[in-house]
N, C-alpha and C positions, 0 to 999 in steps of 0.2 A: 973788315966786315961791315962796319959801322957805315962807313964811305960807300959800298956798295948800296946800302938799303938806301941813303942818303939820295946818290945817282939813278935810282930806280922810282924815287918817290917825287923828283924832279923832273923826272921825266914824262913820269905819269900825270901830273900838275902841268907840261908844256904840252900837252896831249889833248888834257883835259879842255886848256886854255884854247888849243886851235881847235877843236870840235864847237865850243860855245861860239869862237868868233865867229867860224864859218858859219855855224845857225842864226847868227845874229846879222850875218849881212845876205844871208840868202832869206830871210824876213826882209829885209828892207829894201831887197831888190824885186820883190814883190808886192811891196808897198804894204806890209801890216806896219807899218809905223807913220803911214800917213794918212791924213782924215779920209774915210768915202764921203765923197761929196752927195750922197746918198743918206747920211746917218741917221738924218731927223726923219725922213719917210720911211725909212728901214724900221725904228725905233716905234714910231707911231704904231705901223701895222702888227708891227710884235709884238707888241703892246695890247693892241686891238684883238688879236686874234690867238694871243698867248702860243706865241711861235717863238722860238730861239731865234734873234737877230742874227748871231752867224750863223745858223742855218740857212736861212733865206738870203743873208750874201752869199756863201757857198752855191744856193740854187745860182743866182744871180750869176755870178762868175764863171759856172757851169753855162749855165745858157746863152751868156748874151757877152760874155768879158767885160758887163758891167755896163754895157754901150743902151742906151737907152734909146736910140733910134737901129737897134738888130730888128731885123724879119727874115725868120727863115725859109728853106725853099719852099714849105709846107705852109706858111702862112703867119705862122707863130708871130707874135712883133713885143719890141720891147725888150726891159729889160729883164725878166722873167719869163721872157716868150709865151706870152699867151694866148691862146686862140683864140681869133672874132667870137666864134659861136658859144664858143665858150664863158667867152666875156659878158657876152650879152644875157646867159644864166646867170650868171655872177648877181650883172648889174640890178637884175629883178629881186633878186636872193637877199643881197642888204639894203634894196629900195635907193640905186645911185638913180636919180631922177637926170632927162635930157644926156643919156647915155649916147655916145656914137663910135666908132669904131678910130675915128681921128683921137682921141683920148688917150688909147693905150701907150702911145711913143708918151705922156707926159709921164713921168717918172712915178708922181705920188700916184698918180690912178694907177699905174702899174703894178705898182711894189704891192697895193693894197690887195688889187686883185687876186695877184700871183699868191701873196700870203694867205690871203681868204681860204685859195684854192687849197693849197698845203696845206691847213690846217684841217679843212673839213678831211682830204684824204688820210692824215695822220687819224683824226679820227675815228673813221671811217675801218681803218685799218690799227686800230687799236695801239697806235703809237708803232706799231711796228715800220723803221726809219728804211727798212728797203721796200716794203711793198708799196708806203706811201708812196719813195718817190719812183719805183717801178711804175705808179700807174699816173704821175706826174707828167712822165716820158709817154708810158705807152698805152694810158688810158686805165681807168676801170674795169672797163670791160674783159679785154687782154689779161689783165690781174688775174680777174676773178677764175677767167676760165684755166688760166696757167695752177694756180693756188688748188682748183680742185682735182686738178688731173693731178699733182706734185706739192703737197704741203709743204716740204725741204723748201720751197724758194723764200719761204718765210724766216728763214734763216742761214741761206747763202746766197749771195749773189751770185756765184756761179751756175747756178740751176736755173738765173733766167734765162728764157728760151729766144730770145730779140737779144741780137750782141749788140745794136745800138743803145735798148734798153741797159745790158749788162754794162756796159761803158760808161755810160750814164752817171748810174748809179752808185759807181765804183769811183768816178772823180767825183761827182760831192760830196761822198762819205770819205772821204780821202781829202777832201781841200775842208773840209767840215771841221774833219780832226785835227786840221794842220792849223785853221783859227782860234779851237779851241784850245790845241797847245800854246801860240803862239800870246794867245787870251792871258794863261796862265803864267808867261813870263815873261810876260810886258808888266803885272804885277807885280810878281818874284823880285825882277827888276826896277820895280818904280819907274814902268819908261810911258812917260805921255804921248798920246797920238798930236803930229804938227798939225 
């Protein structure tokens, strides 16, 4: 009997051991164990605009795979994809003087932007972490009119009515949650970023 619980608690313990391993190199082959060469613009703006850093890599990594010269078909550029026109609200908004459209590929004006933007929408949208970036993707606008025909999208993303949108918003609350665990046992662990 003794021998059986023995073999069963070993077993449970090499189980245990290949579940951690596996999460530990399926982190590293996504690189949560190496620097984002992004950190200190990432940090700055989160700082600045009291956003969660891995949220805004999450956005980042959703939008652009990190690529700081993306533009997409739509226009978007950067690494937070943000829009000219958009930008150019921005830039008036926290007084960026000698603003041009060439700027958004540099990473700091980017990250800043982008952050700016996410925050005012978290704002905006009372911290609620899907409608922000609901209207991150699909605008304001879109939100609004989606939220008063269907207040439930306030709290499923399945109820957004843009499957781009719904997509969206479902990998960065998904790679969000995957930093912030990731966050938590790189601690646990005491593992330093290279």
């Amino acid at each position: 009997m003794k021998k059986r619980k023995n073999a069963r608690l070993i077993i449970l313990l090499l189980m245990l051991l290949f579940i951690v391993s596996f999460f530990l190199y399926a982190l590293n082959r996504v690189g949560m164990f190496k620097r984002n060469i992004f950190t200190d613009e990432l940090s700055a703006s989160a700082l600045l605009f009291n956003v969660d850093p891995l949220l805004i890599e999450a956005v980042m990594k959703r939008e652009s795979n990190l690529n700081p010269d993306a533009v997409s078909g739509r226009g978007a550029v950067g690494l937070m994809q943000v829009m000219p026109d958009t930008a150019k609200e921005i830039a008036e908004q926290i007084v960026f003087e000698d603003y041009d459209d060439s700027k958004l590929k540099d990473p700091s004006v980017n990250i800043m932007f982008g952050t700016f933007y996410l925050s005012k929408l978290l704002t905006y949208y009372n911290y609620n972490l899907i409608l922000a970036l609901s209207a991150y993707n699909a605008g304001i606008g879109n939100v609004d009119k989606w939220l008063a025909k269907d207040p439930k999208i306030s709290a499923k993303v399945s109820r957004i009515p843009f499957r781009e949108t719904k997509r969206h918003v479902r990998a960065v609350i998904i790679t969000y949650n995957f930093y912030k665990g990731a966050e938590q046992l790189k601690t646990l662990l005491k593992i330093k970023k290279k």
